[in-house]
C-alpha positions in Angstrom: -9.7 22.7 0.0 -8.1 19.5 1.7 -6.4 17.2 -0.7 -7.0 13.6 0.2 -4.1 11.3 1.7 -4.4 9.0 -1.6 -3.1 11.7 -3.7 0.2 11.9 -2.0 0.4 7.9 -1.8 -0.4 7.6 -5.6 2.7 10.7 -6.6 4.6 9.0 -3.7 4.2 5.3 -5.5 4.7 6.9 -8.7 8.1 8.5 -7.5 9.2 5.2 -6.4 8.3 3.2 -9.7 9.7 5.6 -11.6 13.0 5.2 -9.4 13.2 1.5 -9.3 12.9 1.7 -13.6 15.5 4.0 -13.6 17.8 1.8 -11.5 16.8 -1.9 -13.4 17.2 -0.4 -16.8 19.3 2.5 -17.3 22.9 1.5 -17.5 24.4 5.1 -16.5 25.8 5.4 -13.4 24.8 9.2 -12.5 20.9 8.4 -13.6 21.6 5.4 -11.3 22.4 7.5 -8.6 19.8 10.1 -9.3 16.9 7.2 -9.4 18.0 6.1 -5.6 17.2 9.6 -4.7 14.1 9.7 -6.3 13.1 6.5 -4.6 14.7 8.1 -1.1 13.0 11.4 -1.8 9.6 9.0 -2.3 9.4 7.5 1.0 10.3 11.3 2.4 6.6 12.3 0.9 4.8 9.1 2.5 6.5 9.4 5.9 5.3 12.9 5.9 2.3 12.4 4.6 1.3 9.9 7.1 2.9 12.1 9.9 0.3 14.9 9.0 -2.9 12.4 8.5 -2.2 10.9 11.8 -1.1 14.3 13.8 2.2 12.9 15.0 5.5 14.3 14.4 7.6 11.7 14.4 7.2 10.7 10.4 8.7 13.9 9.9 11.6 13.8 12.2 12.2 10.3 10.7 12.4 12.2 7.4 15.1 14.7 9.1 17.2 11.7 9.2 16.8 10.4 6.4 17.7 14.1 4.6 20.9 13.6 6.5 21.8 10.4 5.0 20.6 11.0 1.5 23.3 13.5 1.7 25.8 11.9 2.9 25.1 9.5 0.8 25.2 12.5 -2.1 28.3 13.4 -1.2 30.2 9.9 -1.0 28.8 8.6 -3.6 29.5 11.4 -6.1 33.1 11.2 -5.2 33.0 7.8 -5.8 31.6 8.4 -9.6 34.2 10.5 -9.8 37.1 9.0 -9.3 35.9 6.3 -11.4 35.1 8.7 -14.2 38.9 9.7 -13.6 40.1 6.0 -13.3 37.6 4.5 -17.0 36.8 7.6 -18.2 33.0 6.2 -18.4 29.9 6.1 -16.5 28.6 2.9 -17.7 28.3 0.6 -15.2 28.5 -2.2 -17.8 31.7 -1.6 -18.0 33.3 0.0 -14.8 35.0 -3.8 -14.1 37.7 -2.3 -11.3 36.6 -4.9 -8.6 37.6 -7.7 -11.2 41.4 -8.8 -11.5 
């Protein structure tokens, strides 16, 4: 049984809605962070799945890359939430203000 290319497009689109919501509306700033790897891990299924439909590998080292920043972004960008957890003692980006005099 072959599942058709449009299945993985349709999950794929629905990854990436549901990461682009959770970035407009949610005001937290680890669902924030979660949402952009959502969205990251979304276009890591449709490079793949275009890499298998048309045969090539390159879609999939592209996605080896892309791994690789997701987590270095991962790692920086935690440690960023933390120390700014540490510094306001809250995640909401509402009202982390530290760039402001």
């Amino acid at each position: 049984m072959i599942i058709p290319i449009e299945y993985y497009l349709i999950l794929s689109a629905f990854m990436f809605i549901v990461g682009v919501t959770g970035v407009l509306i949610r005001r937290n700033a680890i669902i924030i962070f979660m949402s952009v790897e959502l969205m990251l891990n979304s276009a890591n299924l449709t490079l793949v799945t275009f890499s298998s439909y048309l045969g090539d590998s390159i879609g999939q080292l592209f996605v080896f890359f892309v791994m690789t920043v997701a987590a270095a972004e991962a790692a920086v960008g935690l440690a960023i939430i933390i120390a700014m957890f540490r510094n306001k003692t809250t995640l909401n980006v509402d009202e982390i203000n530290i760039l402001k005099w």
